[in-house]
DRENZA-424388 format. One record per residue (C-alpha): residue number from 1; chain; x, y, z. Coordinates in steps of 0.02 Angstrom, whole numbers. Each point is the difference from the previous one (the first is absolute). Layout:
# residues N
num_chaine_u_v_w
NUM_A_X_Y_Z
...
This chain:
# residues 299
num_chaine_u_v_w
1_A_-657_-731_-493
2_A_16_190_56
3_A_137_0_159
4_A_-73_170_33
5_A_-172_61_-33
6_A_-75_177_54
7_A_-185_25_24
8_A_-41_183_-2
9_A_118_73_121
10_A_-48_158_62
11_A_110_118_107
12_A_-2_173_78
13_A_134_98_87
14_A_-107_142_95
15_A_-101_96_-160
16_A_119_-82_-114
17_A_-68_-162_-89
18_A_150_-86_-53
19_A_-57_-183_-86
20_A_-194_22_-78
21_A_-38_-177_-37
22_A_154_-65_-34
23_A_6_-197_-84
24_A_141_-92_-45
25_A_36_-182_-53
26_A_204_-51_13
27_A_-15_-183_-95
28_A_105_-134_86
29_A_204_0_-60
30_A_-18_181_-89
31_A_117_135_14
32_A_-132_154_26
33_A_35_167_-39
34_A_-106_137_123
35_A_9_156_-92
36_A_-45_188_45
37_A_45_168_37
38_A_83_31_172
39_A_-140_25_105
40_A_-131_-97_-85
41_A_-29_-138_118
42_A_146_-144_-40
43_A_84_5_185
44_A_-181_11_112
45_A_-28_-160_-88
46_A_130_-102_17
47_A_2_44_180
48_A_-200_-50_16
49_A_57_-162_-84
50_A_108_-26_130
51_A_-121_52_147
52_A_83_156_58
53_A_-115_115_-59
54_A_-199_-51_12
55_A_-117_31_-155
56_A_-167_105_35
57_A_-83_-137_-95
58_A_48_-152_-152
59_A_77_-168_8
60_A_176_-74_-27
61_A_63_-184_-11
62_A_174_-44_-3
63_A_1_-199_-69
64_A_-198_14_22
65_A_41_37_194
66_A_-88_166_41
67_A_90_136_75
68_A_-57_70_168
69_A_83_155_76
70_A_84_-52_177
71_A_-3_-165_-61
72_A_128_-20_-115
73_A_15_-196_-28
74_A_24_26_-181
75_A_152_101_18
76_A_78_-182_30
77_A_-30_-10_-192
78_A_67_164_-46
79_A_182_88_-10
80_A_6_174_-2
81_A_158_112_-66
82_A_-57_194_51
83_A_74_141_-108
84_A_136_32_150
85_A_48_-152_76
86_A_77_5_195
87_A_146_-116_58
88_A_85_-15_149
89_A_173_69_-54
90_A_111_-64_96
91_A_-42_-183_-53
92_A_60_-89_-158
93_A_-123_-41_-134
94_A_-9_-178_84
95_A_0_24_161
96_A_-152_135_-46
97_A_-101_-157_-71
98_A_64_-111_128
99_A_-99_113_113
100_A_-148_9_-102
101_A_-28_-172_-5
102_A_9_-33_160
103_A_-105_108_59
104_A_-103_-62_-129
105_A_17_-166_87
106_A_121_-90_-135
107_A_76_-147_26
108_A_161_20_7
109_A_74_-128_-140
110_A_-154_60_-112
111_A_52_182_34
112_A_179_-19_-38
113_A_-24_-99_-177
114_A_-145_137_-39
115_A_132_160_36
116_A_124_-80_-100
117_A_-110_-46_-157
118_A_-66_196_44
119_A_144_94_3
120_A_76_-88_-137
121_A_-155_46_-104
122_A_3_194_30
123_A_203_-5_-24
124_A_41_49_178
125_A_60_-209_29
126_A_192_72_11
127_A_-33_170_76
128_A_88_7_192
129_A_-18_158_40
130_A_-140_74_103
131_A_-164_81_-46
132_A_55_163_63
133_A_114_12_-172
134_A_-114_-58_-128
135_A_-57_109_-156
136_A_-189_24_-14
137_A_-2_-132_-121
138_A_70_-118_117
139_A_-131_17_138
140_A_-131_3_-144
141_A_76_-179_-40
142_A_3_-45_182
143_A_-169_55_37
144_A_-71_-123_-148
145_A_124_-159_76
146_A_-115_45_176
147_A_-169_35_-88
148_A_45_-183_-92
149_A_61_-91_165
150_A_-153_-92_42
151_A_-51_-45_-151
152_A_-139_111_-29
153_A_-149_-16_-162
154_A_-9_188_-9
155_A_164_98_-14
156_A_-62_196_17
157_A_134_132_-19
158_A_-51_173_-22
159_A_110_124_-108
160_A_144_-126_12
161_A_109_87_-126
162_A_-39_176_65
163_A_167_99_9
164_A_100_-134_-77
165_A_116_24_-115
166_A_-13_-99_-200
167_A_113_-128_93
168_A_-89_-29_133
169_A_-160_-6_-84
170_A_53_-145_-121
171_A_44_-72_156
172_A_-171_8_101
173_A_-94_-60_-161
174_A_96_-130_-27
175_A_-11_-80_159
176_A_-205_38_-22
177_A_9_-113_-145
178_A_91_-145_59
179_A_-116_-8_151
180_A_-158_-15_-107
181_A_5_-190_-4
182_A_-15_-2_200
183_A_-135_131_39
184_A_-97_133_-87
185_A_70_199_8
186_A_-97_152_15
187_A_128_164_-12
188_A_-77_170_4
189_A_100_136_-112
190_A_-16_142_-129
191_A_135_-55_-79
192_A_-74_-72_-156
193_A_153_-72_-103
194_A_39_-115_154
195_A_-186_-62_-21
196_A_14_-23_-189
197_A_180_-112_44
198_A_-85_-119_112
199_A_-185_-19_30
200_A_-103_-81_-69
201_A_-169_89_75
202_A_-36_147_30
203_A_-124_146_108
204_A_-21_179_-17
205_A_-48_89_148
206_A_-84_176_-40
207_A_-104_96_146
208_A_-29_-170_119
209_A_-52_-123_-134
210_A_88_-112_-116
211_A_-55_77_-190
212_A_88_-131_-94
213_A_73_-176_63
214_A_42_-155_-84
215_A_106_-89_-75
216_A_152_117_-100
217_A_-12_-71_-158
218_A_-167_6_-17
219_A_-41_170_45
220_A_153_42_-121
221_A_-99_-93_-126
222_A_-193_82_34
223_A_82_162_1
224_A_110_-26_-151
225_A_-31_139_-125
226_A_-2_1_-194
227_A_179_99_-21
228_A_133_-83_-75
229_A_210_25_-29
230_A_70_-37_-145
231_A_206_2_-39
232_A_83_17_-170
233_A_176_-53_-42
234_A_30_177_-89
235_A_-57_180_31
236_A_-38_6_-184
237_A_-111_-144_22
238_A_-108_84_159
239_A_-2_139_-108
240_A_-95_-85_-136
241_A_-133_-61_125
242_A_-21_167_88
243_A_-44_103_-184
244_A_-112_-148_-38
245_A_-86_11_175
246_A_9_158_64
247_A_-89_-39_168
248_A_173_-104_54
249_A_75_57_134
250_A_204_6_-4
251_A_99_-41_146
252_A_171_-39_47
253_A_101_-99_-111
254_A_-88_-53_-161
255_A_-149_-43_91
256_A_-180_61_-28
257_A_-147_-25_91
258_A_-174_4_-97
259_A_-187_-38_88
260_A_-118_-146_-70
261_A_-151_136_-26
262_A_119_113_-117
263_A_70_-151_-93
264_A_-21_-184_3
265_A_171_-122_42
266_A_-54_-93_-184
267_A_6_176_-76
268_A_160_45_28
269_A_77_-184_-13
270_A_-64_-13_-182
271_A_101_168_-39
272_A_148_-49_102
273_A_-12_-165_-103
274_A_-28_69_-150
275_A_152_125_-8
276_A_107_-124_67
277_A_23_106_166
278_A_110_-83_151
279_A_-97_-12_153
280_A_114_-51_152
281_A_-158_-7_102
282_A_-174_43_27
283_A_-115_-36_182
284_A_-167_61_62
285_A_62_109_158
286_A_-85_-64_162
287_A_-18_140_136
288_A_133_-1_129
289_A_-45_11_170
290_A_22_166_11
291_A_-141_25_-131
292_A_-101_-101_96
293_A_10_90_181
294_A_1_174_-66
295_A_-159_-63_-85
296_A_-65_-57_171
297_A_69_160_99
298_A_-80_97_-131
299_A_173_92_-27
């Protein structure tokens, strides 16, 4: 079952047409990667999802509940991080959620056992002082303990590891993971390695539409080329492969990388074989997602 699903979302800012058509379908319990330039579309919408901005035309559901702008009953299924997250500073990271689930309308016995399973969760269970002192990283972490507080089926954070340092990164993603068993995540980001760590589908987002969107290992597999890296225990051994195929490529190390239409993988096994040659290793190279959006940005 899809826990989001966009219908050919269409949206204009003045002369500016920002989402052409977009579709989108975030299957149930995925962690969903929504990838594109800045610019191209990711933050108008997550905030249509969420009813603060209305579409010029299209359809979303939320849980098969559609969304209607002004009428945001579906936002009681969602949790949303935003890229910069606002806190009352002079409150503790407790009291802060205290608040929020009250006005929320939180028991009170339900709240505290929630902010306690919460903040032990995003490592802030011990932390005393007050929100005015915390790193970036710590009010990222916050933020995802209030997105999570009412249980929500659709966790949306946009650019959640923005201006965070390696550390704090590991951190956000980390907590992103463990959460997958209780509701589904959609993050927006450019930051591609962080998508390669943890999701497990994927969109790219190029001029208002979604060119390519799935599910990571399979588009890794349909766009898999026919290049492949070989590695020798010796440079004398590489050596002996590049003057019998000239077409390999050297790299770093005493690894080589040769392409399927220049020379079969059989080909150069039965001469590796036959001479006796140590190969440490040798893989067909999938693209990298890199590969893959500056194939979609055309770049």
């Amino acid at each position: 079952m899809d826990m989001l699903h966009i219908s050919d979302l269409h949206k204009r800012f003045g002369d500016r047409e920002v989402l052409r058509g977009l579709n989108l379908s975030v299957p149930e319990h995925s962690i969903y990667g929504f990838i594109g330039k800045n610019g191209s579309g990711k933050t108008t919408t997550m905030k249509t999802v969420l009813g603060l901005l209305k579409g010029d035309s299209g359809k979303i559901t939320v849980n098969g509940e559609r969304v209607v702008y002004g009428q945001t009953a579906t936002n009681r299924l969602i949790g949303y991080l935003p890229d910069v997250p606002e806190f009352y500073s002079f409150m503790t990271a407790s009291e802060f959620l205290r608040f929020c689930g009250e006005i929320t309308g939180m028991k009170r016995k339900e709240s505290e056992t929630r902010i306690e399973e919460l903040l032990s969760l995003v490592g802030l269970g011990c932390e005393p002082h007050r929100i005015k002192g915390f790193s970036r990283g710590m009010k990222q972490r916050l933020g995802i303990a209030q997105a999570l507080l009412n249980r929500p089926k659709l966790l949306i954070c946009d650019e959640p590891t923005s201006a965070l340092d390696p550390v704090g990164r590991k951190e956000i993603l980390d907590i992103l993971l463990a959460v997958r068993e209780q509701t589904t995540v959609l993050f927006s980001t450019h930051v591609l390695s962080d998508v390669e760590r943890i999701c497990t589908d994927v969109a790219f987002l190029k001029d208002g539409v979604t060119d390519m969107q799935g599910r990571l290992s399979e588009i890794k597999t349909k766009y898999r080329g026919k290049d492949y890296r070989l590695e020798t225990e010796t440079d004398s051994e590489l050596r002996l492969i590049t003057q019998a195929f000239p077409h390999v490529t050297i790299g770093e190390g005493n690894r080589a990388t040769f392409c399927e239409s220049d020379y079969t993988v059989s080909d150069v096994l039965h001469f590796v074989a036959d001479r006796g040659i140590g190969i440490l290793k040798i893989e067909r190279l999938e693209p990298t997602l890199e590969d893959l959006f500056m194939e979609v940005t055309g770049r």
